[in-house]
N, C-alpha and C positions, 0 to 999 in steps of 0.2 A: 662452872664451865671448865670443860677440859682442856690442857692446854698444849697445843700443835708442839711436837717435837717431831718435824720434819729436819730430813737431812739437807745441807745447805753446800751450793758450791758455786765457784764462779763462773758464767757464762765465757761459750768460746764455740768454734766453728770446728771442729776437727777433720784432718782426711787421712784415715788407715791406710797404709803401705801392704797390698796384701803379703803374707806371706809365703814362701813354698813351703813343701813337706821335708824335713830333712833326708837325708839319703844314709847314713851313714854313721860311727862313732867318729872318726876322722873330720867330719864337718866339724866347723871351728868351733859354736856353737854347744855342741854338742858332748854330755860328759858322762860318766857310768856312777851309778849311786847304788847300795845298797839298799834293801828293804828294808822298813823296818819291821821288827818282829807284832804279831799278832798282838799278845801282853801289855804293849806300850800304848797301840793303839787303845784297846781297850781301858787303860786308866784313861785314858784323854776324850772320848769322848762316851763309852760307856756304852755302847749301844750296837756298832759295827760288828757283822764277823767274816772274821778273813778266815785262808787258809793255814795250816804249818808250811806247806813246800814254801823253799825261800830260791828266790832268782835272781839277777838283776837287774835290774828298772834302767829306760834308756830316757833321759830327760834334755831340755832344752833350759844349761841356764841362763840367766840374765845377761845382759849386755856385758862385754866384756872389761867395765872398768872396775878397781882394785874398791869394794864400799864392800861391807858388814853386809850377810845375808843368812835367811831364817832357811831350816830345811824344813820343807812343808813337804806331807803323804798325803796325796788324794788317794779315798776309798771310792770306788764307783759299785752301787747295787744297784744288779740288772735283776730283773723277773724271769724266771724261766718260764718257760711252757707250758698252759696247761696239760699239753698230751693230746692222745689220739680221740678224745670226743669231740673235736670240730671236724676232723678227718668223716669222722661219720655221720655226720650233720652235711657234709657237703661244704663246709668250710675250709678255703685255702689262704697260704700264705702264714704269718701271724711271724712268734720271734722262734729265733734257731732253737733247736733242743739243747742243752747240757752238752751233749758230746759236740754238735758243730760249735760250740762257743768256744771249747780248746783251743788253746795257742792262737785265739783268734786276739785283736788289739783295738783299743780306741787309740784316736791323736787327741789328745786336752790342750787347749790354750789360756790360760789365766788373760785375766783384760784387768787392765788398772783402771780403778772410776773414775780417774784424774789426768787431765794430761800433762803435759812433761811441760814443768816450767818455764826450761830453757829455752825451747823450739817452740810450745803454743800446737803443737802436734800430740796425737795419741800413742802415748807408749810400745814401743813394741811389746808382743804379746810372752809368754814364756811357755814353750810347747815340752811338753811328756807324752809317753806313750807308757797308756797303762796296758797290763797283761791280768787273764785271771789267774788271779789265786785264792782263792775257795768258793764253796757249793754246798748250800742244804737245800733244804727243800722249797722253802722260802725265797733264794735268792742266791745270784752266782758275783761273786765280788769279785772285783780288775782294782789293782793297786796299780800308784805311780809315783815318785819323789820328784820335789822342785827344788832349787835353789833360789831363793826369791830375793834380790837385793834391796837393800833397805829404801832406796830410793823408786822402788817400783811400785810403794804405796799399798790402797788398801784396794783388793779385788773387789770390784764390782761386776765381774761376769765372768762365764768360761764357755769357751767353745767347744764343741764334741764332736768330733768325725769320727765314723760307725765304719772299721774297715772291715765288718762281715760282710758278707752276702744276702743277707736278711734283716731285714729292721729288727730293735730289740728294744724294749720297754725298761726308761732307764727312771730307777726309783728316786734316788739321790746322789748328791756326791758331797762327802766329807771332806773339806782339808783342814787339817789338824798339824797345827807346828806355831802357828802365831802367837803372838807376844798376849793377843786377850780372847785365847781358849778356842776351840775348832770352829769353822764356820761352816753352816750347813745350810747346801744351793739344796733347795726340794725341788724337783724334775714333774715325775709323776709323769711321763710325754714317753711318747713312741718317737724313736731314732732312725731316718731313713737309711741305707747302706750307701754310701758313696758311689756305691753303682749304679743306683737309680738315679740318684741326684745329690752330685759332688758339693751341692753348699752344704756347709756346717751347719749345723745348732748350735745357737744362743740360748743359754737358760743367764738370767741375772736372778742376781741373792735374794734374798726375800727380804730386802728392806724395799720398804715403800716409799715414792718419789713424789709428786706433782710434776708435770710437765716440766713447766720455771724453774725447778730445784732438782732439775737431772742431775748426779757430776757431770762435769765436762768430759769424762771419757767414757759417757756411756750416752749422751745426748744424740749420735750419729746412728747409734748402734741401735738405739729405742723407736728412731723414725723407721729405720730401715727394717726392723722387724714385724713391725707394723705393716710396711708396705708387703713386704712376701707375706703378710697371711690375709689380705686383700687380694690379692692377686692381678690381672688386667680385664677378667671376663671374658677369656675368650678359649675357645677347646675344651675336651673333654675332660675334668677331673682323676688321677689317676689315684688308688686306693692309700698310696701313704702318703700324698697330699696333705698340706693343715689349709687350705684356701679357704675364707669364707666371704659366700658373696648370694645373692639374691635371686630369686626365682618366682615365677608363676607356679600355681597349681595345674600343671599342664601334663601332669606324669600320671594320672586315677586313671585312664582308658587306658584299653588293648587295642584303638580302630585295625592294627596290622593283623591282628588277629581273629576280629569279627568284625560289621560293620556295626552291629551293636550294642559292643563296646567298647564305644566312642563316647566320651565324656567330654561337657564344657570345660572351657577354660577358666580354673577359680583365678582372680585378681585381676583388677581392672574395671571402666567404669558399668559394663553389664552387670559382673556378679564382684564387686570388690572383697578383697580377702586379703588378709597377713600372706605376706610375702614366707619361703620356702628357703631352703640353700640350694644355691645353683648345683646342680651337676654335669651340664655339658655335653647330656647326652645327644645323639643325631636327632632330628626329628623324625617322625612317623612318614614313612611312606604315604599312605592315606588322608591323613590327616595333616598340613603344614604346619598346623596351629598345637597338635599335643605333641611330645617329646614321646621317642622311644621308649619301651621298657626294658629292662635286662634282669637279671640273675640278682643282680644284686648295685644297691644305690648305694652313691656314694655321700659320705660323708666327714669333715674333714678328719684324719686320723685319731686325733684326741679325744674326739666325740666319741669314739668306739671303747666298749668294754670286752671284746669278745674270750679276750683270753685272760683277763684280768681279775675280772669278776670271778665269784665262785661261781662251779658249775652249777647249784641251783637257782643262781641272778635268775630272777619272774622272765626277763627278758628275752634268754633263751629259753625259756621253756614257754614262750609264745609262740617264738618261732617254729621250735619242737608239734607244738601241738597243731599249727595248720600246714605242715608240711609232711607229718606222719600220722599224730594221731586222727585229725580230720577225714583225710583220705579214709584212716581205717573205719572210722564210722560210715564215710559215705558207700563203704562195702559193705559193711553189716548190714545198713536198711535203705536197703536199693530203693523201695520208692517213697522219693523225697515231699509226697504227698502225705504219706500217712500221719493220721492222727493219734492220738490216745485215746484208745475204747472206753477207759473208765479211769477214772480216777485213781484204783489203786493199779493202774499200770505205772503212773507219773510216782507212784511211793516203790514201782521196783527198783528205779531207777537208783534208789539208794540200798536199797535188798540186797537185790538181785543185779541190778546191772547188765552191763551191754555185752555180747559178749565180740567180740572181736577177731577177727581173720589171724594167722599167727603173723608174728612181731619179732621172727628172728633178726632181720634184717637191721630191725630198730631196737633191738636188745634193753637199747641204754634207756628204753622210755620209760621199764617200771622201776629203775631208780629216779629219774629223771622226775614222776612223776607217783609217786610213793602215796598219793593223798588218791590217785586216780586210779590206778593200773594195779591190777591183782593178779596175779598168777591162780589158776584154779589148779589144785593141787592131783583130783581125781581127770583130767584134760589136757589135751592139748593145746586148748584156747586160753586167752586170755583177758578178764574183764574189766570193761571200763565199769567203775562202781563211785558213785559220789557220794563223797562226805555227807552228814543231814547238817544241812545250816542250823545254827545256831538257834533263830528263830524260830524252825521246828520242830527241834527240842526242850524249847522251853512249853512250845502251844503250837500242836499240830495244825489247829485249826485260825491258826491266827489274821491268814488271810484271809479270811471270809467274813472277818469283821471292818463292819462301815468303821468304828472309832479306830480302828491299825490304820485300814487306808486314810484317816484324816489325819490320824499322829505322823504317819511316815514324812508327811509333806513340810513337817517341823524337827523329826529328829533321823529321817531316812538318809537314802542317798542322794535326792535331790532335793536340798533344802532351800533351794535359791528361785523356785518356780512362785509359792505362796506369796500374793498381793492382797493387798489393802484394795476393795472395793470402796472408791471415794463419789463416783455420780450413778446417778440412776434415770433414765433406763440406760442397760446395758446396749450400746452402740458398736456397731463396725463402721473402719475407719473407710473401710475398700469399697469402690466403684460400685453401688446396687444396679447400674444399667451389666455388670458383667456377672454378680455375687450374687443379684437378689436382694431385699427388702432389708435393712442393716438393723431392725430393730431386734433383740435377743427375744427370744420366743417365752424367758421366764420372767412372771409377771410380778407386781405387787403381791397381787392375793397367791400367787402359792409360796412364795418367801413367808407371807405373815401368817399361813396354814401352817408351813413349817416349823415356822419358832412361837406360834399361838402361847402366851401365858408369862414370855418372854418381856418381849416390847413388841413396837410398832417397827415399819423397816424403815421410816425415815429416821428411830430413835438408833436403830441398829447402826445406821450409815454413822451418823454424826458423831456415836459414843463410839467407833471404830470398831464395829462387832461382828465384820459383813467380808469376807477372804475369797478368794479366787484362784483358782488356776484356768489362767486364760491361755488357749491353745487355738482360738478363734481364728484371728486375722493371719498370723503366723502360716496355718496351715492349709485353710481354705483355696486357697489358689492351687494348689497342687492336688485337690483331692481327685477333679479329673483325670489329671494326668496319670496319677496312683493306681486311681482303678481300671485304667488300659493294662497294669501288669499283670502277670499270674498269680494266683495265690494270695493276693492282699487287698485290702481298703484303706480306707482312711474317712473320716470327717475333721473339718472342725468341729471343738469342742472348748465349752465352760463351765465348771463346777464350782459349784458357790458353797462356802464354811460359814459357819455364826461360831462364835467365839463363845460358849458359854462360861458361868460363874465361876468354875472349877477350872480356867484356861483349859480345857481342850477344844477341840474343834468337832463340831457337829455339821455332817454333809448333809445337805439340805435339796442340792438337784442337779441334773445332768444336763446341757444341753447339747447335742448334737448336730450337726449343719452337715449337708450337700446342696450347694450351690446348683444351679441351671448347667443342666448337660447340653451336651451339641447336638443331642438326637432330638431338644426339645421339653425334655421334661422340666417343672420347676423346681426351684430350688424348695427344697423339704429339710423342714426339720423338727425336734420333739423334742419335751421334757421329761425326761425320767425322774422319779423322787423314789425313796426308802420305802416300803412298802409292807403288811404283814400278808398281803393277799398272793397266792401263787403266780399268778400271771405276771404282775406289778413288779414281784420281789424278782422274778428270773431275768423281767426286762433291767431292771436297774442292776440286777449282777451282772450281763451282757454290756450295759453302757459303761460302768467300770471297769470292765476288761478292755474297752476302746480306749477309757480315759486314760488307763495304765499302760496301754500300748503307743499312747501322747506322751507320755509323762516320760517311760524309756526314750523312747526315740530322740524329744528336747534334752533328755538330761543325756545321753552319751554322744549327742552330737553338737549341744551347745553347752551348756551348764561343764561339761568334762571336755571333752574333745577341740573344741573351739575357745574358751575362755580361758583354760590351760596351757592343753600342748601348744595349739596353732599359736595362739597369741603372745607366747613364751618365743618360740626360735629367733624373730627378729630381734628381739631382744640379747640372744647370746650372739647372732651374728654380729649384733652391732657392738659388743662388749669385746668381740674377738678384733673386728676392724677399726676401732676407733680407743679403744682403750688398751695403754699398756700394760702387761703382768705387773710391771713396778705400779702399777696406779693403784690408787690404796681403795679406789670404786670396784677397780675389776676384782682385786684381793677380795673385798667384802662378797662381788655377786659372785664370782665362782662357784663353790660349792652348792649353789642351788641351778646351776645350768650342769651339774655333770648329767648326761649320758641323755639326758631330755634330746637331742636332734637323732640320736641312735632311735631312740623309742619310735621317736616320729618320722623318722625313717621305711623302717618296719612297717608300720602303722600302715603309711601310703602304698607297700608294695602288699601288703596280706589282709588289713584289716576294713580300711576307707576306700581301698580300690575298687576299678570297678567289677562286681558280682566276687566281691571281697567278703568279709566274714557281716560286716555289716549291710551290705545291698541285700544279702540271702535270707537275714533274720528279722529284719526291723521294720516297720509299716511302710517307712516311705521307697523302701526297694532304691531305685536308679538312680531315684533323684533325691537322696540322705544328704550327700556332699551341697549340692544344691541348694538346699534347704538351708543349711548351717551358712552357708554365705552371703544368705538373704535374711539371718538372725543375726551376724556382724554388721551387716548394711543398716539394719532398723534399728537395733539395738545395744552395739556394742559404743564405749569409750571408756577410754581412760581412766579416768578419774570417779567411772561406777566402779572398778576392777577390785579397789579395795573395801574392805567390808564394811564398814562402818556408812561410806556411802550408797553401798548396795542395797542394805535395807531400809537407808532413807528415801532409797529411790522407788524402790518397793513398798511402799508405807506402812512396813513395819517397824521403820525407829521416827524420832526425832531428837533434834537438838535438843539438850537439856543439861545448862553446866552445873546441875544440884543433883543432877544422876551418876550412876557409875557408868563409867568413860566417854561421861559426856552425851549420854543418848538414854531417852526412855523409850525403852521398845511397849510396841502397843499388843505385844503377845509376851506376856512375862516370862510364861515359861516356857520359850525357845529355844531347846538345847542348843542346839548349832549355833542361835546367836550369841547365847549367854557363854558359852566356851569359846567359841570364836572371837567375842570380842577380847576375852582375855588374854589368849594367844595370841590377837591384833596388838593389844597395847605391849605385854611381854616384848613382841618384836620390833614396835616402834622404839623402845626403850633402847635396845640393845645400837638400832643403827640410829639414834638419837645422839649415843655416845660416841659410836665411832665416826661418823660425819664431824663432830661436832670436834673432835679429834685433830683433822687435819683441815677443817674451813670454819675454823674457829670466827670468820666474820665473811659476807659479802663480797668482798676484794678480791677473797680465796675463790669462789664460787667463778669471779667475774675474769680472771684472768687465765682461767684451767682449759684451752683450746683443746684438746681431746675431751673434756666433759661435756662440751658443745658439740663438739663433732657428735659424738654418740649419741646427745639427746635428738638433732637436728636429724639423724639418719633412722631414728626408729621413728619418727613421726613423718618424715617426706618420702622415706624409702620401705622402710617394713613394711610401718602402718601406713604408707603412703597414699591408698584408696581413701581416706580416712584424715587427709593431711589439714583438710580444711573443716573437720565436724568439729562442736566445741568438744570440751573434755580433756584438753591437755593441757595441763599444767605450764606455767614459765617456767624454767630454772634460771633464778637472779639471786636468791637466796639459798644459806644450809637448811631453811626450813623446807623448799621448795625440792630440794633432793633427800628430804629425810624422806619426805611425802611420796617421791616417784619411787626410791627403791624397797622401803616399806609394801609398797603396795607390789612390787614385782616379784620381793621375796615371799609376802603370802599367797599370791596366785600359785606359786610353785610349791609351796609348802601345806598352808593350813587350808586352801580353797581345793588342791587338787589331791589332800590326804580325804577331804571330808565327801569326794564327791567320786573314790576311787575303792578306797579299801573295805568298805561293806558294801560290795557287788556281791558278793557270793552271799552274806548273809541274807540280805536281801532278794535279791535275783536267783539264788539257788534255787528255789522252790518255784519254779517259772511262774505257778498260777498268781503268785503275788504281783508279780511286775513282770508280765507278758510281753518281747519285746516287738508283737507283731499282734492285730487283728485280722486274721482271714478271711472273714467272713462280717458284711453287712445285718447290721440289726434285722431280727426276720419282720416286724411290723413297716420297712420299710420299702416301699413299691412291692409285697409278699408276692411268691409264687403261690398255689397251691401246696403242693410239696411241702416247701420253709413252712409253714403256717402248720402243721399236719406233724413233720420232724417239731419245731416248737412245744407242742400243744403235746405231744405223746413223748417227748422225750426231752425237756429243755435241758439236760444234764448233756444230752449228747448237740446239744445245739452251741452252748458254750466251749465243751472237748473240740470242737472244729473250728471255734473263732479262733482259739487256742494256737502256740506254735505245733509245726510238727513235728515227729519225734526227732527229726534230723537236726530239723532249727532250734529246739529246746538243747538237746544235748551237745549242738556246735555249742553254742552259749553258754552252757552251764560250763562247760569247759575251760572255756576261754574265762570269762567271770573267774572264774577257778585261781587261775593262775594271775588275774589281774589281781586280785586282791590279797595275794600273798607276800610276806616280806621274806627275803633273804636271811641266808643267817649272816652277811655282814653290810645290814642295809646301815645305811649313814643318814641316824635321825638326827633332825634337827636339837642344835646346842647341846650333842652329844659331845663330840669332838674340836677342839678348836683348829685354824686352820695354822700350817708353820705360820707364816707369818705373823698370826695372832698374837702368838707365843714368843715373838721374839720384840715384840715393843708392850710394854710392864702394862703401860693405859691400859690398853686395848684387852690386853690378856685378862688382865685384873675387871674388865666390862665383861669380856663374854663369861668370867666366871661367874658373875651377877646373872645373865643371863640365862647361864646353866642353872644357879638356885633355882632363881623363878619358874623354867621349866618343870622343875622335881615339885614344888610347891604347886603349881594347877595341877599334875596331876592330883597330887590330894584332895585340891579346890573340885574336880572332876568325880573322883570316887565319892564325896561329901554328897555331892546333886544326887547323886544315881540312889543313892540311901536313903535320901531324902520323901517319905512319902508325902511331902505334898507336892511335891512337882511329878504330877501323873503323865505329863510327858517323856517319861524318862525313868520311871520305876510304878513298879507293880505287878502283881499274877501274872506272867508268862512274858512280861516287856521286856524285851534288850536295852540293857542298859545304852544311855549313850556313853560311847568309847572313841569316838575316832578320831577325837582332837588331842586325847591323850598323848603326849608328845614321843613315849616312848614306846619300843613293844617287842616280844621276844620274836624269835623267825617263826611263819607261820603263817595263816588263815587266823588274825586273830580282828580282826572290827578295830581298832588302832593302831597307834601310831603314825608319826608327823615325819615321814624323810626331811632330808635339807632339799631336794630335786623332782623335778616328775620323773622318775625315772624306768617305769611301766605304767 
């Protein structure tokens, strides 16, 4: 066991004296110091760079009695600006450029972690004004000198007042002069001006605390910064804001701008949902109950990347694409009906391409967008041209194979749909006086037609050989509703697997469901099976383009959308309000909440909104958001979130402590779980050690009142729809929090790498995973007509269920961009975080951690070689990649960020 080397001091009550600003060299206080030279710094901490100009530095020193004192150089590195690409994006505000930083000044105040012996009071503070003195391109550095008396002890904070006019993103601050080598505060925060709002920043050092074990001079300091980033709940959020605090989904509709669209309210006992961050906007004219929309949501300033990030961060070029390039598409093909004539129109698409209106305006999209956007060299137009996935370059025709669409459901993008069929007959749980007749329309005899020579299907069920993707009761309720919209349907549906001898999965039949309409009709439904006959074989291509148009839908609106991002933000809210930076919890989660409330941010204003990128594409149109919060209500908890439970609950594992990690899965060869679980235990390993670190027993657990606070507020208040379903854990034990944050760091990490970054290979080629069916099976209540198009053209009967070219190419688009890493994405147990690095434990863990990372990958390229694991290698297969921890920038099918961070 490792052992706790927490910092220790004595309790005490403190009350700060505020300070004023000094005015003056003449105040008492106040004395003229030299700089020191660039050279010096540089031996001492190795890393800084300042300017050559040399000036004077105006510092504040210690109280004026006759005691020995250190001269300590704060370095301050600030980020400059990205420049004029948010200018033309429509983005305002952000940090000064270079020239307005000139001659511009911080105030710094040093905080002793201790208070003063004598009085039982907190030290007065020791204030400098640092000035800049250098600039690359990287970073604009402000020096400042202290005199620090010996009795003024060991800093434990420094305050920061920004006398710009513009906030500025402040990276670090160095002070270097102490008796044991420079000490280095990491910031990594945006700085408001004191024009906006005269309190200072607090940044403390990156040593980590427990509550109980604050020093005494920073115990006031630690409550009270807690409180300002809680805030009181009340007004509008203003953009350099850090507030974090809770919200309804009450922002998806426009009612002030149409009256239909106007969206329910997610959260609460109707449609319960993970809570939101507040933003404070006015409510809707129309609507009392949804919140206005504006320009742009807020989010607390930290959470933002915009000028940080590189200018290819996925994130803006989200934004990018449905604010310019959408538009442009929706002017190339005016009508938003059309289909694809033929099948090699959907292979121009990577030819030939779209060609597009010109894009002076938006200049910066064909860098922006280097994989998408072509300049035609003989034109004045310019084309939207998509990359060929991955997939259909290894096997064009890969989607039109029954065994891809069974394998996808074990090594695709949604691997978390596939269930263990355990009773028979297949039943619905819902109302038959509302639904219709709840018995599944697939019987004994055509399951045992199916696997004839096989076994029987009672031998199937028992020996675990019998899979499912059940879309049935989830969806049925809404198929009415669905088909009052334009352009789309829906069914319920169930597709049954048998497991053959060679683990792959063999698709066996289709069931389709429409419930009783209100005109009277009854509910209808049919079996489709694999076929070699023409009529047979079209219909079962038809039923799997419904099934795939289920299977998108569940996987970006629950499986991704909902089990990731939504259910991720309470969790950062509640990490920002209830735990401190000093808290060696919040040190651990951080790096897997950066920029996730940005993303979902975004999301809410362009993608989930309403007749947003998702309402226009995807089967269930109006009611997608809907949907997902009636698959929270039914099916979401806690304690399914992490993996090892998720597929016991899906009966594909079970217990077994003579297996590896503890589970024999009843589908051997499982990509996703057999990688998954490795990168499960890798990461249990890593926050095994560091828990185990600083609550080395029970006691620790039992006395930590912000550890509580934050468990107690993402279960009553996040997840609070949800406060009373089983599924959440005590925290009474270090095992009990090894458990909860384990599972919250892989939701963020290996759940929402495996079920994000091969969109495009997947999804690119739209016929493979369709994210909409247009059009009703033609055997179902037929026209004349459908029956006639059917029979003389089934090719062109499928081309119509199909998206249209507007909806294939939004999507392909956008896929595009989701699935791409940055060139400076921040993979998981790449990097350690400061703090890490500066207590030996900890450091010397994560670099265990980091082995083990480099190590599956190998264990990963070993599977993919492997020819007998035919889910995962073979003639035209993609390898599985996506849990591979690492991965260059790109479209490449892996890598594991630390964040959801698009």
């Amino acid at each position: 066991m490792l052992k706790t080397q927490l910092h220790q001091s004595p309790p005490a009550s403190p009350t700060l004296v505020p300070l004023s600003k000094p005015s003056g060299q003449a105040n008492g206080g106040i004395a003229i110091f030299p700089a020191q030279s660039e050279l010096a710094l540089q031996k001492r901490t190795g890393s800084a760079r300042v300017g050559l100009s040399s000036s004077t530095i105006d510092a504040v020193a210690s109280p004026s009695t006759i005691e020995k004192s250190l001269s300590v150089k704060a370095v301050v590195k600030v980020k400059p600006s990205a420049g004029g690409f948010f200018s033309e994006l429509g983005i305002s505000g952000g940090l000064d450029t270079i020239t307005d930083l000139m001659g511009k000044t911080l105030l710094l105040e040093l905080v002793s972690a201790e208070l003063d012996y004598k009085t039982g009071q907190e030290k007065e503070t020791i204030k400098g004004y640092a000035y800049k003195k250098g600039q690359n391109e990287e970073e604009v550095t402000y020096e400042c000198k202290f005199e620090v008396g010996e009795e003024f002890g060991e800093v434990g904070a420094i305050f920061v007042e920004n006398e710009h006019h513009k906030e500025m993103y402040l990276k670090d601050i160095i002070l270097d002069g102490f008796v044991g080598g420079p000490l280095n505060i990491t910031c990594n925060s945006w700085v408001h001006s004191k024009y906006d709002n005269p309190q200072k920043r607090i940044f403390f050092t990156n040593k980590c605390y427990l509550p109980a074990e604050t020093p005494s001079g920073l115990r006031r300091l630690r409550e009270e910064e807690l409180a300002i980033l809680r805030g009181n709940g009340q007004g509008e959020r203003k953009s350099y804001e850090r507030i974090y605090d809770y919200d309804v989904y009450n922002d998806l509709g426009n009612p002030d701008s149409d009256v239909d669209k106007k969206r329910p309210v997610l959260g609460g006992k109707e449609l319960p949902y993970p809570r939101r961050c507040r933003t404070g906007r006015r409510q809707s004219k129309t609507d009392p109950q949804s919140e206005s929309r504006s320009g742009s949501i807020y989010v607390p300033r930290d959470e933002q990347f915009s000028t940080i990030k590189e200018l290819t961060f996925s994130a803006k070029t989200v934004y990018s694409v449905v604010h310019a390039l959408v538009p442009s598409l929706e002017t190339a093909i005016v009508d938003s009906d059309l289909g694809f004539p033929y099948f090699t129109a959907i292979d121009e698409l990577f030819n030939e391409g779209v060609n597009l209106p010109p894009l002076q305006k938006q200049g910066f999209l064909k860098d922006l967008f280097p994989r998408l956007v072509k300049t035609v060299t003989d034109a004045s137009e310019d084309v939207l041209r998509f990359e060929t996935p991955e997939t259909m370059i290894r096997d064009r025709f890969f989607w039109f194979s029954d065994e891809e669409f069974a394998r996808q459901t074990l090594a695709g993008i949604n691997p978390y749909a596939i269930q263990l069929v355990t009773e028979w007959p297949l039943m619905s749980e819902l109302d038959p006086k509302i639904y219709g007749p709840p018995e599944s329309a697939i019987t004994k005899e055509i399951i045992e037609r199916e696997i004839k020579g096989f076994m029987t299907l009672n031998e199937a069920i028992q020996q675990k050989k019998l899979f499912m993707l059940d879309y049935h009761d989830l969806f049925l309720p809404y198929v009415n509703k669905v088909r009052q919209l334009k352009g789309t349907t829906l069914y319920g549906s169930r597709t049954l697997f048998f497991l053959t001898p060679d683990e792959t999965l063999k698709p066996l039949a289709i069931e389709l469901t429409r419930p009783p309409t209100d005109d009277g009709k009854p509910q209808w439904k049919q079996v489709f099976i694999p076929s070699c006959h023409s009529t047979s074989m079209w219909l079962w291509r038809l039923a799997k383009a419904h099934v795939l148009a289920h299977d998108s839908g569940y996987h970006q609106l629950v499986s991704h959308w909902l089990r990731t991002h939504c259910a991720t933000e309470p969790y950062i809210i509640a990490t920002n309000r209830q735990l401190s930076e000093m808290h060696p919890i919040y040190k651990l989660l951080h790096p897997h909440f950066r920029y996730t409330m940005e993303i979902n941010a975004l999301a809410r204003g362009y993608l989930i909104n309403g007749d947003g990128i998702i309402e226009t594409t995807f089967s269930p149109g109006k009611y997608s958001m809907e949907l997902s919060a009636v698959a929270y209500d039914k099916q979401w908890q806690f304690d399914l979130q992490g993996l090892p439970n998720d597929l016991i609950s899906r009966g594909l594992a079970v217990k077994d402590p003579t297996a590896p990690y503890g589970l024999k899965l009843a589908i051997e060869d499982y990509p996703f779980a057999n990688d998954g679980l490795l990168l499960w235990v890798t990461i249990k390993e890593w926050v095994t050690n560091y828990v185990n670190h600083y609550y080395p027993d029970p006691s620790r657990i039992a006395s930590d009142e912000e550890l509580h606070s934050w468990w107690t507020e993402i279960r009553t208040i996040g997840h609070g729809d949800k406060k009373d379903s089983p599924g959440w854990p005590d925290l009474k034990t270090p095992s009990d929090l090894i458990h909860i944050v384990t599972t919250m760091v892989w939701v963020a990490s290996g759940h929402h790498a495996a079920v994000n970054f091969g969109q495009y290979t997947y999804g690119g080629y739209f016929p493979n995973r369709p994210t909409i069916a247009r059009t009703k099976m033609p055997v179902e209540d037929p026209t004349e007509g459908e029956l006639k198009m059917f029979w003389d053209k089934p090719e062109v009967t499928l081309l119509t269920c199909f998206p249209s070219q507007i909806q294939a190419t939004k999507v392909m688009a956008i896929l595009d961009v989701l699935s791409n890493h940055s060139p400076d994405e921040e993979y998981l147990g790449q990097d350690p975080e400061p703090a890490w690095k500066e207590e030996p434990v900890i450091n010397a863990a994560f670099e265990r951690f980091h082995g083990r990372l480099k190590e599956l990958e190998g264990v990963i390229d070993a599977r993919n070689t492997d020819q007998r694991f035919k889910n995962r290698s073979g003639a035209g297969i993609v390898p599985y990649e996506l849990l591979k921890p690492f991965s260059k920038p790109g479209v490449t099918g892996k890598g594991v960020p630390y964040s959801i961070s698009i």
